[in-house]
N, C-alpha and C positions, 0 to 999 in steps of 0.2 A: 561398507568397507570390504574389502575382497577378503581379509580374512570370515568375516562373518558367512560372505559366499561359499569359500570353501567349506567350513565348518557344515553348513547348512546339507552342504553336496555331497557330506561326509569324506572329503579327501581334506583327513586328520594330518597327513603328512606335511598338506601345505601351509595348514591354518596355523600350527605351531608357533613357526619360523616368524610369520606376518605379524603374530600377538605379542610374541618376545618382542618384538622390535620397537612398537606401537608402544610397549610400555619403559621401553628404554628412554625413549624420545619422552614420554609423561607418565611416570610410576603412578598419578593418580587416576588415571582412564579406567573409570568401575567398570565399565562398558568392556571394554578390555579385559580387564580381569575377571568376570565373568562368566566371558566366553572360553577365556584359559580354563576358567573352572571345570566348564559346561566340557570342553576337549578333553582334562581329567578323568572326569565319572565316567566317559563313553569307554576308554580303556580300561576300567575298576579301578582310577588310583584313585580311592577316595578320600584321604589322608588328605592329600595334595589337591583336592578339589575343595574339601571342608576348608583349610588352610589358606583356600585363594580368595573363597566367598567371605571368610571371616574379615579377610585380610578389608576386602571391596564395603566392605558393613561399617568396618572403623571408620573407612573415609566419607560414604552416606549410609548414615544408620537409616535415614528412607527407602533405602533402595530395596522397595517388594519384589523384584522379581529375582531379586539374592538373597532374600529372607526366605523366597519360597523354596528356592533352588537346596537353598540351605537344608531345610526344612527334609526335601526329597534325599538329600544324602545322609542325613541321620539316618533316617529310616533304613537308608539300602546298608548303611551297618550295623543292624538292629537293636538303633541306638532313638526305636522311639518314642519311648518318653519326653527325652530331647525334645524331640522333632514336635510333637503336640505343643510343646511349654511354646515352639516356634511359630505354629500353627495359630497359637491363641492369639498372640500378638498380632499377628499377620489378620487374624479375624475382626479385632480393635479396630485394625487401620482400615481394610478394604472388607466389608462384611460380607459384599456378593459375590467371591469370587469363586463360583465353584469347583475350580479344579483344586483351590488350597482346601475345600472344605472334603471332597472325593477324597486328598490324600489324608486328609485328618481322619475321615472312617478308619480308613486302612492302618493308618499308625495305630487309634486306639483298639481298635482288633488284636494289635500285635502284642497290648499291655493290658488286655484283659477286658476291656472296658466296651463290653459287646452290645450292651443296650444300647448307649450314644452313638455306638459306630453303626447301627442300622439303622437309626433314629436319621441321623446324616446323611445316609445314601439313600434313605427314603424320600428326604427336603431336596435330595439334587437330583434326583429322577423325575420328580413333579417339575421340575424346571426344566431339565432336559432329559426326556423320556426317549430318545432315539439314539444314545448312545451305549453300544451294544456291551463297550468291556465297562461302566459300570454298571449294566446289569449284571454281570460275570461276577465282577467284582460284591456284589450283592449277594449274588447266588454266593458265595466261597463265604460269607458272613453267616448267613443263614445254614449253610450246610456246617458250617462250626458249633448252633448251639443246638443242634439236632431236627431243627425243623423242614425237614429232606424234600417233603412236598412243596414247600413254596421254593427250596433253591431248587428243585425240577423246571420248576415253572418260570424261574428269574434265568436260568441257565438257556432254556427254550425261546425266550422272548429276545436273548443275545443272540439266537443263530435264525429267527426271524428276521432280525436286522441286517448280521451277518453273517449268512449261513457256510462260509468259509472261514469265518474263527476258531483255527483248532484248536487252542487250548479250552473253547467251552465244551467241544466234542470230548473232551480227555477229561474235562471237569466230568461228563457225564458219566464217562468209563468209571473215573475212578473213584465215585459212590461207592464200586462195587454191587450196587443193585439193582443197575437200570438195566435191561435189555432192549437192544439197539434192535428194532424192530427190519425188515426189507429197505424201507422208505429212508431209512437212518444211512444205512449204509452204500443207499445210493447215494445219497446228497454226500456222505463222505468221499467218496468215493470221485466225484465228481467236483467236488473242492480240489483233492489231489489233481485232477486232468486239470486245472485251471493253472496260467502260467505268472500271474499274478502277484499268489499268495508270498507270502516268505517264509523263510527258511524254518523259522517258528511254528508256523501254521503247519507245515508239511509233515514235521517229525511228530506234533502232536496229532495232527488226523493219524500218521502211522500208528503211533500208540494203541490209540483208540480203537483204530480198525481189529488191530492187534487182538482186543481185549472182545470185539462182536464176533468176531470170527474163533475164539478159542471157547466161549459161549456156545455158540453153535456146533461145538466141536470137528471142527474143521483144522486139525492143528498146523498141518504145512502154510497153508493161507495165513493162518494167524502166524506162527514161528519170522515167515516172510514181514509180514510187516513189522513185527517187534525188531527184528535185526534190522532194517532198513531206518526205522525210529533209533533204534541208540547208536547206528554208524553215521547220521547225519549229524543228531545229539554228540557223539565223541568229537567231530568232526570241528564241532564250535569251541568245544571247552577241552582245554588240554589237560593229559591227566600224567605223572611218571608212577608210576609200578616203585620203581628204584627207589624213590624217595621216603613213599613209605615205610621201603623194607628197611630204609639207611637209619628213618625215628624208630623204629622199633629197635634196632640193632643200638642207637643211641641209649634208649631208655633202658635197655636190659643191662648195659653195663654201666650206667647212671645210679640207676635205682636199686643196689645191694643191701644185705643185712647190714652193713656198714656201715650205708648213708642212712641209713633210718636208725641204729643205736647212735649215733653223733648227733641227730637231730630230734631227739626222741621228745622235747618240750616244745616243739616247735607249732606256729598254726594257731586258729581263734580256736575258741575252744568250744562255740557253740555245737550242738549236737542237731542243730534244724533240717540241713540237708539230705535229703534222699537223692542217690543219683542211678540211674538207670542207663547201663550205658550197652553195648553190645554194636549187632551189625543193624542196621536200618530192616526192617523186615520181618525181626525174627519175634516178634511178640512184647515189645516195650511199649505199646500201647495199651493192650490189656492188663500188661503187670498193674501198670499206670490207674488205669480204672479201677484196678479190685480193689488197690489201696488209697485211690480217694473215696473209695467207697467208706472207707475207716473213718470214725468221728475223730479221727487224732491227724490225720494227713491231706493235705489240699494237694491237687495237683496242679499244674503251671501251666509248661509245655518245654519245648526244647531251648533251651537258655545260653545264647551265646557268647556269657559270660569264662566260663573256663578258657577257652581256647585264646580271649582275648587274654586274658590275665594271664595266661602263660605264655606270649608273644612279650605280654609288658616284663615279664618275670627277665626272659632272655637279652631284653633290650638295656635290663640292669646289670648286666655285665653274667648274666647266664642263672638257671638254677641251682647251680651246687654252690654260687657265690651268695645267695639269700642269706641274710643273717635271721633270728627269731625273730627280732621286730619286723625284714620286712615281712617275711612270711604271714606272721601274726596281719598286719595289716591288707595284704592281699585277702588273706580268707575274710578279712574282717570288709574290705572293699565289693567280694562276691556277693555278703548277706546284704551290706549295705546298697549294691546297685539291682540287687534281683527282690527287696524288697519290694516294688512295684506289683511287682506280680502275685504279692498274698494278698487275697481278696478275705480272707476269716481272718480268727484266733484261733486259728488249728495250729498244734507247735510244730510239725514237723512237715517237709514242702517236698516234692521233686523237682529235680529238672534232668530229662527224659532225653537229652539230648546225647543220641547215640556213640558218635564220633569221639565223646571224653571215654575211650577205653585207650586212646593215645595219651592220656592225663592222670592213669590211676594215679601215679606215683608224687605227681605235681598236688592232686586234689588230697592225697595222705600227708603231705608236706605244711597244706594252709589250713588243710579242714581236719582234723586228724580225726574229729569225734564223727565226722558223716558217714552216714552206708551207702555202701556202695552194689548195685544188684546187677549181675552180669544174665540180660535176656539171651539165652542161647536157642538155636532152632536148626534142624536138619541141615546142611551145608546146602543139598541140592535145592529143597522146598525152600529156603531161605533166598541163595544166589538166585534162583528162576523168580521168584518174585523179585528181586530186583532189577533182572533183568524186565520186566513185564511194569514196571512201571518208571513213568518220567514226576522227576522233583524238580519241585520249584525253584531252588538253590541249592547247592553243593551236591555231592555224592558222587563226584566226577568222575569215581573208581566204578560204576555200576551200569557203563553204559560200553561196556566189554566184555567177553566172556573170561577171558583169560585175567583180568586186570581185575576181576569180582574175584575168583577164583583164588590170587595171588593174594589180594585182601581180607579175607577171609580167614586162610590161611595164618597170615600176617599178625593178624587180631587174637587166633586161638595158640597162637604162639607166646603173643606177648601176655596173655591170659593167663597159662600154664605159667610164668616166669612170676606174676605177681601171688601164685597160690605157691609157689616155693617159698620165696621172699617176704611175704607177710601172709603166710597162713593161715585160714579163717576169716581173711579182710573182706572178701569179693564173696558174696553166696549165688550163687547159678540156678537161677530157672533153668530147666531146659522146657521146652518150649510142648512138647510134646506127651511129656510126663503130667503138666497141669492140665493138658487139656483129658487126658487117660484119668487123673487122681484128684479133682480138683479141691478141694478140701483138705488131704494131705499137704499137697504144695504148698496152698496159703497159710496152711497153721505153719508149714515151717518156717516161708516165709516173715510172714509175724513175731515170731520169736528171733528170728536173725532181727528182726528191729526193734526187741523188747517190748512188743507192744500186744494187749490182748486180742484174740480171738472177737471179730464180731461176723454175725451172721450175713448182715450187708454185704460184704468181699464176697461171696458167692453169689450176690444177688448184683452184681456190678451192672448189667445191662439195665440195671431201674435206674441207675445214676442220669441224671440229666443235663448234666455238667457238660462245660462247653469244650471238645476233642478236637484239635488243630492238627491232627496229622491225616497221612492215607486211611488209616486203622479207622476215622472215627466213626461210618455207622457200623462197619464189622463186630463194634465193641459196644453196642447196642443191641445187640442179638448176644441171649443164652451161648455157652461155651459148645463151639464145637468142633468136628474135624474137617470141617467144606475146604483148608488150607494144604492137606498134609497129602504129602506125592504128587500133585500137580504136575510136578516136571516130568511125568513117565510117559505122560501123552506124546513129549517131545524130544525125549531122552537122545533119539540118531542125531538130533541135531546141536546135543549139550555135551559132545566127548572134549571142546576145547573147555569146559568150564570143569568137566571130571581132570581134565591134565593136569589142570593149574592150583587142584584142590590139593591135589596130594594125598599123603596116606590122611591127613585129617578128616575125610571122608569115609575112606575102611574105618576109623577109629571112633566114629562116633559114636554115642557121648563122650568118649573117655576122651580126654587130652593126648593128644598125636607125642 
């Protein structure tokens, strides 16, 4: 059908109009509906793609290539649990189908479930051993439960296949330990001159080169490519400055001594939670280590559980409309949906997910008993690592200088607002002080979560525990300072991200 061509051709403009039609003519066209779904996902409305496929299931609950579809859009919400329970089914009905068994690794990676998920992509390599991104995909398993040699090796055997897939070049960057030998940076180098690759591949070679060449200390060469990596990177994904500054400006006049004496009974009342939230960068992974190192706390990873539940909060008609029940039941929905991800009986959990310093006020509301640990870090050493590295998903603010800068900003503004407001709530790493005191810091730390002193938290790099972030072999090595001033090498070329800092910069540590 010509919609399907369009689709295919990716001229989304025209496929729309054809499918609407198609199903005007016979609402039951799975086939159709589908495709509508499949048109969905490609723009991120994933809501509305879940919604199309669920819709196509009720009419044939056979239909595997919407159960798998299905399947793949849980996960791109990081809803997958979901998506496994989908996965299993779909394994029942059609058992050889590797590409639902590739994305089933992937989902249980995402829920902790790390043995099965290599166990998986090791049964579908043996079957098809020539496909470069699930070796990648391998390697990114491996590189999670710290075994760095074999994902060297799985990462190598994807750029064998295809040695212009930049994200496994940026995989290798962003070990943090490899060095990118002559021969590396020609093939880089030489994937770039190829006209080929996409848009993908191009910003991620840049990254990467980015990262051989600031290695080598060569900083202009390096500076060059990282600016060229996050102006094609910004280029894809839109970001506004404005918007964030308009929730911040919301939340500070939202979240007063007022709204929290009126709501003072409000929220579950469990005390499980530990939440680590700050700027992406600045040391919330290691916080993360010292205190899974603790026999009383498990760590998780980044849980994108808050930000959904306070999208559901505002869809009930706003958060200052919550009554205690719903409140009580949101927090009580957060332990219940992220319970997945406690692999012990250890009582108390993180989730490490940066971005809820947009939520203090919402996570005091449902959770009132959780800690909350704000990782703080030099503004410059913090925004230049950001700038220096590409994420997998979100952080859309970090591939500008000025839009990192205003972020930053933004974040120690609304920080300073919630140590007025509930004073004592938030306790502050600063990032630099642990690595100077380390021992100081974690006793304090400890005590801000009522918990004893163990000798383990200073031994965090024994932990062997599986670390899903950039941070994770950095935080297998002893404490040190290899992070701190970095950006001086490059400073001529960081006065748009000194602009946008503001005095939060001259004021650091203190709150501006």
């Amino acid at each position: 059908m010509a919609a399907a061509l369009a689709l295919h051709d990716g001229r989304l403009h025209e496929a729309e109009p054809l499918l609407k039609a198609q199903l005007k003519r016979d609402p039951f066209d799975v086939a159709a509906i589908r495709m509508l779904a499949e048109l969905a996902a490609r723009i991120e409305r994933y809501r509305d793609s879940e919604n199309l496929l669920r819709r196509a299931l009720e009419i044939a609950p056979d239909f595997l290539a919407a159960r798998s579809n299905l399947a793949t859009i849980l996960h791109r919400q990081g809803r997958s649990a979901e998506a496994v329970a989908e996965l299993e089914q779909l394994q029942l009905l059609d058992p050889d189908n590797l590409a639902n068994a590739n994305l089933k690794a992937a989902a249980l990676g995402r829920v902790g479930e790390f043995d099965e998920a290599l166990e998986l992509y090791e049964q579908v390599l043996v079957t098809l051993p020539k496909q470069p991104k699930i070796w990648m995909s391998y390697g990114h398993m491996l590189k999670t439960v710290g075994r760095q040699t074999d994902a060297v090796a799985a990462y190598r055997r994807a750029l064998i296949l295809a040695p212009a897939l930049g994200e496994v070049w940026w995989s290798l960057a962003n070990l943090k330990t490899v060095a990118f030998d002559d021969a590396d940076v020609a093939a880089m180098l030489a994937a770039l001159d190829r006209r080929d690759i996409s848009a993908e591949d191009r910003f991620h070679l840049h990254f990467a080169l980015g990262k051989a060449h600031e290695d080598r200390r060569q900083a202009e060469i390096a500076f060059r490519h990282y600016a060229d990596g996050n102006a094609q990177r910004k280029a894809l994904i839109p970001y506004d400055a404005d918007q964030t500054r308009a929730a911040v400006d919301h939340a500070k006049s939202l979240y007063t001594p007022e709204f929290f004496e009126a709501r003072r009974d409000f929220g579950a009342d469990a005390p499980d939670p530990i939440f680590i939230i700050g700027m992406p960068r600045a040391g919330s992974t290691l916080i993360e280590q010292i205190l899974a190192s603790h026999s009383m706390v498990e760590g998780t990873m980044e849980l994108p559980d808050i930000p959904k539940l306070a999208a559901k909060a505002r869809n009930q008609g706003g958060i200052a409309q919550l009554t205690a029940a719903d409140a009580r039941a949101l927090g009580e929905q957060f332990l219940h949906d992220t319970s997945i991800q406690r692999k012990s009986a250890k009582p108390f959990y993180i989730d490490k997910l940066p971005n809820n310093w947009l939520h203090i006020g919402f996570i005091q509301l449902i959770l009132p008993r959780a800690k909350i640990i704000d990782a703080r870090r030099h503004p410059m050493d913090c925004c230049f690592s950001n700038f220096k590295q590409h994420f997998a998903r979100g952080q859309a603010f970090s591939y500008s200088q000025t839009d990192m800068g205003r972020y930053y900003a933004d974040y120690a503004d609304l920080l300073n607002h919630f140590d007025a407001v509930l004073p004592g709530r938030v306790h502050r790493v600063i990032h630099e002080r642990l690595i100077a005191d380390l021992e100081s810091e974690v006793r304090a730390l400890l005590a801000y979560l009522g918990l004893p002193f163990e000798e383990a938290c200073l031994h965090f790099y024994a932990n062997d525990r599986a670390v899903r972030t950039a941070s994770s072999e950095q935080v297998r090595r002893p404490i040190n300072s290899d992070g701190v001033g970095q950006w001086r090498a490059m400073e001529a070329q960081l006065q748009p991200l000194k602009d946008a800092l503001g005095p939060v910069l001259a004021q650091y540590p203190a709150a501006p």
